[in-house]
DRENPA-3360 file (N, C-alpha, C; in nm, 2 decimals, always signed):
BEGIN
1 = XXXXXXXX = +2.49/+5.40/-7.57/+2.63/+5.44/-7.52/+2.62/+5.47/-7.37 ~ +2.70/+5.41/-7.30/+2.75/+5.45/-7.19/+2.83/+5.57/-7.14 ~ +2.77/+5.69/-7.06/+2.80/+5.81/-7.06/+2.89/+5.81/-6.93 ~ +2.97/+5.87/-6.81/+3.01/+5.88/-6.69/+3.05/+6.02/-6.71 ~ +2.95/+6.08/-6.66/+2.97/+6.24/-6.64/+3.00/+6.27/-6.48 ~ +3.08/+6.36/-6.49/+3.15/+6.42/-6.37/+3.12/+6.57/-6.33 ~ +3.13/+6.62/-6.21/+3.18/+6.73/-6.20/+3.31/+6.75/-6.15 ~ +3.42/+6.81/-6.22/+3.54/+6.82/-6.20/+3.64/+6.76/-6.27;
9 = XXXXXXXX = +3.70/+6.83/-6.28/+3.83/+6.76/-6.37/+3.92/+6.64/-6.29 ~ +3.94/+6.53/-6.37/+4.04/+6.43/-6.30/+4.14/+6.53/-6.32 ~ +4.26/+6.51/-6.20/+4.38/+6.59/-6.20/+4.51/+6.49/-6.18 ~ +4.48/+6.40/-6.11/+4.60/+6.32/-6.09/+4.61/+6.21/-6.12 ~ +4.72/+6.22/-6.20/+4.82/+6.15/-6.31/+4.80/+5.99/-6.26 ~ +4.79/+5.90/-6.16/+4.78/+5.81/-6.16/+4.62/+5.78/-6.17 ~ +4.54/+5.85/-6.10/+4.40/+5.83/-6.18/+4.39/+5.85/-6.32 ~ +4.43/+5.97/-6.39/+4.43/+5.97/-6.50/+4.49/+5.88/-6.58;
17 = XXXXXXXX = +4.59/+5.82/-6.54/+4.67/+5.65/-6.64/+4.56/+5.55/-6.61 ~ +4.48/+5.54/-6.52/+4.38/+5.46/-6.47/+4.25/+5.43/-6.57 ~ +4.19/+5.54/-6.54/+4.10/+5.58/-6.63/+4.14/+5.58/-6.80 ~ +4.24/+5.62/-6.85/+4.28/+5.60/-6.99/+4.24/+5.50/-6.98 ~ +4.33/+5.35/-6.91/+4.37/+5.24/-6.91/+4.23/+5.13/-6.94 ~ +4.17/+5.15/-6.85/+3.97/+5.10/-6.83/+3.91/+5.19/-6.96 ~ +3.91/+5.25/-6.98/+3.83/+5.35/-7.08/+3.87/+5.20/-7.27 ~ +4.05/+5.23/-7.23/+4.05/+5.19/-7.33/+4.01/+5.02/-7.35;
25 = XXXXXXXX = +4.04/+4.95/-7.26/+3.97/+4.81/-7.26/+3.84/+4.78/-7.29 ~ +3.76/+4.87/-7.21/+3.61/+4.88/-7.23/+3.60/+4.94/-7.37 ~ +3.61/+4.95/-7.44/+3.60/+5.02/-7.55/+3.60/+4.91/-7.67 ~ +3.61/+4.81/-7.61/+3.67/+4.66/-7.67/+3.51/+4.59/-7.67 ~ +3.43/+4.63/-7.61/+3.29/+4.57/-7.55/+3.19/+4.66/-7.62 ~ +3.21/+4.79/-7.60/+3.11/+4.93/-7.56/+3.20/+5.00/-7.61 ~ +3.05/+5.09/-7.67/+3.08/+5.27/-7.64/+3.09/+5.33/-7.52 ~ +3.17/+5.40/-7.46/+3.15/+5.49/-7.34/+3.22/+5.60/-7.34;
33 = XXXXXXXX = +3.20/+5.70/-7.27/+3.23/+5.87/-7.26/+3.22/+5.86/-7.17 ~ +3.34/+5.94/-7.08/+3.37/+6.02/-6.99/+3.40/+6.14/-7.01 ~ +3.29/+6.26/-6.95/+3.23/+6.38/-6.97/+3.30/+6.48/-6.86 ~ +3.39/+6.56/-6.84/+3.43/+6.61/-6.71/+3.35/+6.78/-6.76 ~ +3.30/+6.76/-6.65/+3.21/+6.97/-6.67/+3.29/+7.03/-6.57 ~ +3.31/+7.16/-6.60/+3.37/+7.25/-6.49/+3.29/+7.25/-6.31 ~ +3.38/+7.27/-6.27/+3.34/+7.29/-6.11/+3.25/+7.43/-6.14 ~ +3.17/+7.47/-6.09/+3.05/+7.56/-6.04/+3.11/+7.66/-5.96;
41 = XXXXXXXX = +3.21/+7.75/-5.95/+3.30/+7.87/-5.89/+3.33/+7.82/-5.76 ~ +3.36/+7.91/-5.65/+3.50/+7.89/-5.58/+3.34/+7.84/-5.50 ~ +3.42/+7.71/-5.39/+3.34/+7.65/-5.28/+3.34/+7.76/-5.20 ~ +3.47/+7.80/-5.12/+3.46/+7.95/-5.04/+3.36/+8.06/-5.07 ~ +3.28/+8.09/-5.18/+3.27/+8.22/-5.17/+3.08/+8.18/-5.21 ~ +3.09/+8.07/-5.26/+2.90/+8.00/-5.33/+2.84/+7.97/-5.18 ~ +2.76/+7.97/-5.17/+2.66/+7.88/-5.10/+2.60/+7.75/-5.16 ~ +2.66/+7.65/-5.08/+2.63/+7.49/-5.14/+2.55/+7.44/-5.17;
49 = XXXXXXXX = +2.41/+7.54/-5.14/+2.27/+7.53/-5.24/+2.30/+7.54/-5.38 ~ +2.40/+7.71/-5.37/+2.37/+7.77/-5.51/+2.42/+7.67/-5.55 ~ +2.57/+7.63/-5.54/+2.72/+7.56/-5.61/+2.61/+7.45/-5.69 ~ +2.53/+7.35/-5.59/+2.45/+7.26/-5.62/+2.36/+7.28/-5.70 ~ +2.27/+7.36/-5.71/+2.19/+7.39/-5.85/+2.26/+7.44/-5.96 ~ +2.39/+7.47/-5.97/+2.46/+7.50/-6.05/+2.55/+7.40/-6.15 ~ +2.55/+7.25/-6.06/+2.59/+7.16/-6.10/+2.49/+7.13/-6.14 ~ +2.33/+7.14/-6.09/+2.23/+7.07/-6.17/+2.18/+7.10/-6.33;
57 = XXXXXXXX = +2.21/+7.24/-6.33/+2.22/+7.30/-6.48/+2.28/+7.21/-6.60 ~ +2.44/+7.18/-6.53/+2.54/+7.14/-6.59/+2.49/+6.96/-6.67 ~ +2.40/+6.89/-6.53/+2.38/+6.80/-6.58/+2.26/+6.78/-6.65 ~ +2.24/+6.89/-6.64/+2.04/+6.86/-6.70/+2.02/+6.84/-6.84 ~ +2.14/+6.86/-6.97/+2.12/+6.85/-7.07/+2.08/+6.73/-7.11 ~ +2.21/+6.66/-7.02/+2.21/+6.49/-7.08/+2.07/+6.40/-7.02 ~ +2.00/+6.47/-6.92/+1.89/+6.36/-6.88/+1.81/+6.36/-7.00 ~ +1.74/+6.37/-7.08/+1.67/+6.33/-7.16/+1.70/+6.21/-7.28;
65 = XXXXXXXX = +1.64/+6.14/-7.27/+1.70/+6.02/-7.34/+1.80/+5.94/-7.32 ~ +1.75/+5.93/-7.15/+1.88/+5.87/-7.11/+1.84/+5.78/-6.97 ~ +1.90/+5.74/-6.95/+1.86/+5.63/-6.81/+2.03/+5.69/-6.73 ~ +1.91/+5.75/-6.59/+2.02/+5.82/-6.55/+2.05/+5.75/-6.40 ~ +2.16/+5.74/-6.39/+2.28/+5.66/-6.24/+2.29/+5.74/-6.19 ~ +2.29/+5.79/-6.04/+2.29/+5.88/-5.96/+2.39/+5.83/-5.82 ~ +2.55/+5.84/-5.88/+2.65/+5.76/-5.75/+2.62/+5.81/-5.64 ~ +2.56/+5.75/-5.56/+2.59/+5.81/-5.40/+2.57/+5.71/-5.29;
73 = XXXXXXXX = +2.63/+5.73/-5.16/+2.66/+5.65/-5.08/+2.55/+5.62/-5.06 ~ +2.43/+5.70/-5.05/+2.31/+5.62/-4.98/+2.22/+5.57/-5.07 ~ +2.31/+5.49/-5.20/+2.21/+5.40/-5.29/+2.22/+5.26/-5.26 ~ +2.19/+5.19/-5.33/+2.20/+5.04/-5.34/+2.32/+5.00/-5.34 ~ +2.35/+4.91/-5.30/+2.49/+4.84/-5.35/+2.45/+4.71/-5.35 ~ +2.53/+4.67/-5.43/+2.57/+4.54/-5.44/+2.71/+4.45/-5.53 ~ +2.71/+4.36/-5.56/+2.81/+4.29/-5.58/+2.81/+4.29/-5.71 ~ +2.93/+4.27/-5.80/+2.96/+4.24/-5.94/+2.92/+4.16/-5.99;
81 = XXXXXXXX = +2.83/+4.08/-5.99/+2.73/+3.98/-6.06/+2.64/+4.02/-6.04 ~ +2.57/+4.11/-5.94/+2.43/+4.16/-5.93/+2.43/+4.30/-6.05 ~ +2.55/+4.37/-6.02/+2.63/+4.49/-6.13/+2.57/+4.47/-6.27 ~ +2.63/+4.30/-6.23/+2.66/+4.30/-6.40/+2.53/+4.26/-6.47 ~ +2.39/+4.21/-6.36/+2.28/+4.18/-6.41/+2.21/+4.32/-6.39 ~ +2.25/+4.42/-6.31/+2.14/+4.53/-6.36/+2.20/+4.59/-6.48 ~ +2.32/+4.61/-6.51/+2.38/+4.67/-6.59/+2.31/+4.61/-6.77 ~ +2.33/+4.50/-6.76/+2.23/+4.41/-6.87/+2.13/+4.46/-6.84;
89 = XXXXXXXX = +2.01/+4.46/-6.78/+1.89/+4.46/-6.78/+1.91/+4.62/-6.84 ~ +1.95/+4.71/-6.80/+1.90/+4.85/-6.82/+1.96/+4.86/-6.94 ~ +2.04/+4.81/-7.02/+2.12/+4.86/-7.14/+2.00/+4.75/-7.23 ~ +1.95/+4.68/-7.19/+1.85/+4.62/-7.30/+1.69/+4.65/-7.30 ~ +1.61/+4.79/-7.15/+1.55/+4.80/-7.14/+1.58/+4.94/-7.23 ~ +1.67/+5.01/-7.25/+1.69/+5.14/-7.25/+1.75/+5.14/-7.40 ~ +1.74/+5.05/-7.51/+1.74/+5.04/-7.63/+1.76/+5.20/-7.68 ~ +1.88/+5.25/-7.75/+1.87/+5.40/-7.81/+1.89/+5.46/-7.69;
97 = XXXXXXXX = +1.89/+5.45/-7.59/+1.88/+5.56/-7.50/+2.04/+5.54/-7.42 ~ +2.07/+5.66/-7.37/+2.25/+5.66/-7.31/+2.20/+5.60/-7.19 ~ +2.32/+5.54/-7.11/+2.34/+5.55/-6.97/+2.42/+5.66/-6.92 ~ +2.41/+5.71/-6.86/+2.47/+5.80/-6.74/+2.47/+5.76/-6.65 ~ +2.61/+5.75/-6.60/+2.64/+5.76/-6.42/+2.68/+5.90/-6.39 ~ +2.63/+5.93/-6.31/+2.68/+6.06/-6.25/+2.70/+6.11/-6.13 ~ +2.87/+6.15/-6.09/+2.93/+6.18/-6.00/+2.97/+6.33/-5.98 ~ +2.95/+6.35/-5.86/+2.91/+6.48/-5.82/+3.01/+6.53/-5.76;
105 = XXXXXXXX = +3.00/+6.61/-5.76/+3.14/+6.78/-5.73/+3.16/+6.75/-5.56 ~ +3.27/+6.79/-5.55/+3.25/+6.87/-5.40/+3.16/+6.86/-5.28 ~ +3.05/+6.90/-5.34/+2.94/+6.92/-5.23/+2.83/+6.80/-5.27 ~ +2.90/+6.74/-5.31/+2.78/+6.60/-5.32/+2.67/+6.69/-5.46 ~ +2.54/+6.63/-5.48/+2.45/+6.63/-5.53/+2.36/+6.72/-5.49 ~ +2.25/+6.83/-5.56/+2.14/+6.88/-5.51/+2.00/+6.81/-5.55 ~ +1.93/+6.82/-5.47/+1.79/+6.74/-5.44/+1.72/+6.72/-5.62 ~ +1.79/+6.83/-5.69/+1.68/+6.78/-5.80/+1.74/+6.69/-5.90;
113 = XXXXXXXX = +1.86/+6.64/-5.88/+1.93/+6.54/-5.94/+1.87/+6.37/-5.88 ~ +1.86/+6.42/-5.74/+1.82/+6.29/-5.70/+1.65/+6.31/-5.75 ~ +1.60/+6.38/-5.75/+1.41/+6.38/-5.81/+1.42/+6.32/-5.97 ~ +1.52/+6.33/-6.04/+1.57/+6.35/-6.17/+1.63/+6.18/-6.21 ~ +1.68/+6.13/-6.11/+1.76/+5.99/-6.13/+1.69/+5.86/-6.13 ~ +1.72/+5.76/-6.24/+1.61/+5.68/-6.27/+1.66/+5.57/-6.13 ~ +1.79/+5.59/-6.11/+1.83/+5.48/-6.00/+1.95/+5.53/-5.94 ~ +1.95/+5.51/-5.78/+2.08/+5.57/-5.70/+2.15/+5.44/-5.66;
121 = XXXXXXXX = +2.28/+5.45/-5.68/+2.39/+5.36/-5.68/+2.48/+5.39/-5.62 ~ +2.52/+5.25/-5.48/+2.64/+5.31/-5.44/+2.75/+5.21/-5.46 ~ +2.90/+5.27/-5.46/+3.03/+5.20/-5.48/+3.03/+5.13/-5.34 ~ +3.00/+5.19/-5.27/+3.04/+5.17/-5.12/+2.96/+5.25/-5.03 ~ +2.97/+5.22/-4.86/+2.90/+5.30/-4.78/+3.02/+5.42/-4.74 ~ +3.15/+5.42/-4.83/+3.28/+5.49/-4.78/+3.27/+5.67/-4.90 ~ +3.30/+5.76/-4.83/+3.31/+5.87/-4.96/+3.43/+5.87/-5.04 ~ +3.40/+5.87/-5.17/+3.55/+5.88/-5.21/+3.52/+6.06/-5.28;
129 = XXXXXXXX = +3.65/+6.06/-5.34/+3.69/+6.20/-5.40/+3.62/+6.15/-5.56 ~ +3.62/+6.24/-5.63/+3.51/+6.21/-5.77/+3.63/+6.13/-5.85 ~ +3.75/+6.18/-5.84/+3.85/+6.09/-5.91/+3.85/+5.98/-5.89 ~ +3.86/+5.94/-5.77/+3.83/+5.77/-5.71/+3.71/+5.70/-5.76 ~ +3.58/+5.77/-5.75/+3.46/+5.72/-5.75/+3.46/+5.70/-5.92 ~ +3.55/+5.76/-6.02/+3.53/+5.74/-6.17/+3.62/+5.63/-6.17 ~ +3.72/+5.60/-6.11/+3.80/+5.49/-6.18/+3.76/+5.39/-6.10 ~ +3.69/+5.41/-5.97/+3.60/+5.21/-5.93/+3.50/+5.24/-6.00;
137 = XXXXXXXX = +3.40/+5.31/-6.06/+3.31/+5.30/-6.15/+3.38/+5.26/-6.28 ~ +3.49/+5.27/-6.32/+3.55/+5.25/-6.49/+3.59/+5.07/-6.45 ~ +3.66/+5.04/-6.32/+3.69/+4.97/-6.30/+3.58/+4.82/-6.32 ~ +3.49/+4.83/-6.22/+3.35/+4.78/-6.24/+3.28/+4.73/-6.35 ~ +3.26/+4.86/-6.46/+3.22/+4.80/-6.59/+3.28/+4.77/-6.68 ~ +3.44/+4.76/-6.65/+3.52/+4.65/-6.69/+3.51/+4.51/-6.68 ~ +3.49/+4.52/-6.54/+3.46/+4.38/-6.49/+3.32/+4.33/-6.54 ~ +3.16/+4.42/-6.54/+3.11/+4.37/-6.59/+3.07/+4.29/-6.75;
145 = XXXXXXXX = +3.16/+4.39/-6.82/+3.20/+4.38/-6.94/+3.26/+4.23/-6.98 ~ +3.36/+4.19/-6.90/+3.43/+4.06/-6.90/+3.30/+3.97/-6.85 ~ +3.23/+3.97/-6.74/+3.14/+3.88/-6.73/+3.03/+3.87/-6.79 ~ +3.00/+3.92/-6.86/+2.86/+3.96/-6.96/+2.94/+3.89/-7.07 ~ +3.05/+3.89/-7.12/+3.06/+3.83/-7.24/+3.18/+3.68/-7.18 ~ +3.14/+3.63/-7.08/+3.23/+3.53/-7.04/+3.37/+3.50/-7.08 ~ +3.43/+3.60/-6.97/+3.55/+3.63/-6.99/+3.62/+3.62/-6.87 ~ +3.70/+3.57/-6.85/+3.76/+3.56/-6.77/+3.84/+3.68/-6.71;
153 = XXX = +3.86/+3.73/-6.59/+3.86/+3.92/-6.53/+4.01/+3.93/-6.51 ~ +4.12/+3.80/-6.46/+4.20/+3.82/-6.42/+4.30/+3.85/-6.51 ~ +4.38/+3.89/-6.51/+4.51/+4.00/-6.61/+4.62/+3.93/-6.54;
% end
């Protein structure tokens, strides 16, 4: 199963019709869950160490038996057929075991998430907001979904 854990709640209604929308297409292919965990207390009052190891608590349950995505701008990128051959490769090396992608709060990521991550992935060299970065990630393995089972992408 395909996991996409967050920190933070999606809030706005057109990401959220987005996300339903991809969630439910993919669902046609795959299992997948999208996970939203609470934000880690007020950014004003934490220090972005703490906030950040506090997010790392949050995620630490699911790494175990799992092949873990780590979204951030300073990973790899590449193109939708490259997507869609690692995406294959890892869902048939990782037999039983979940995927997780995992997008980060606010303050980005703390160091032990990235020590922790089987592979860092980026959407882009651009930051988006965690909302954005889940619906081009939902978007994405829609697409690779349609090309893994030769399908044609366009609607």
């Amino acid at each position: 199963m395909t996991r996409i854990i967050v920190v933070g709640p999606l809030k706005s209604s057109y990401i959220i019709d987005g996300v339903k929308q991809y969630l439910k297409w993919i669902k046609k292919f795959e299992k997948i869950e999208l996970i939203q965990l609470p934000l880690s207390g007020d950014l004003n009052k934490t220090p972005p160490s703490i906030y950040k190891d506090k997010d790392f608590k949050k995620f630490e349950k699911y790494f175990p038996d799992s092949f873990n995505v780590l979204l951030d701008e300073r990973g790899e990128q590449m193109d939708s057929i490259k997507f869609s051959e690692f995406y294959d490769r890892t869902k048939s090396r990782s037999q039983g075991k979940h995927i997780n992608f995992i997008v980060g709060g606010p303050l980005g990521h703390s160091d032990k998430i990235y020590n922790k991550a089987d592979y860092i992935l980026s959407l882009s060299k651009l930051t988006f907001t965690h909302e954005f970065a889940v619906l081009i990630l939902l978007e994405q393995l829609f697409r690779v979904n349609k090309i893994l089972h030769n399908e044609t992408y366009h609607y």
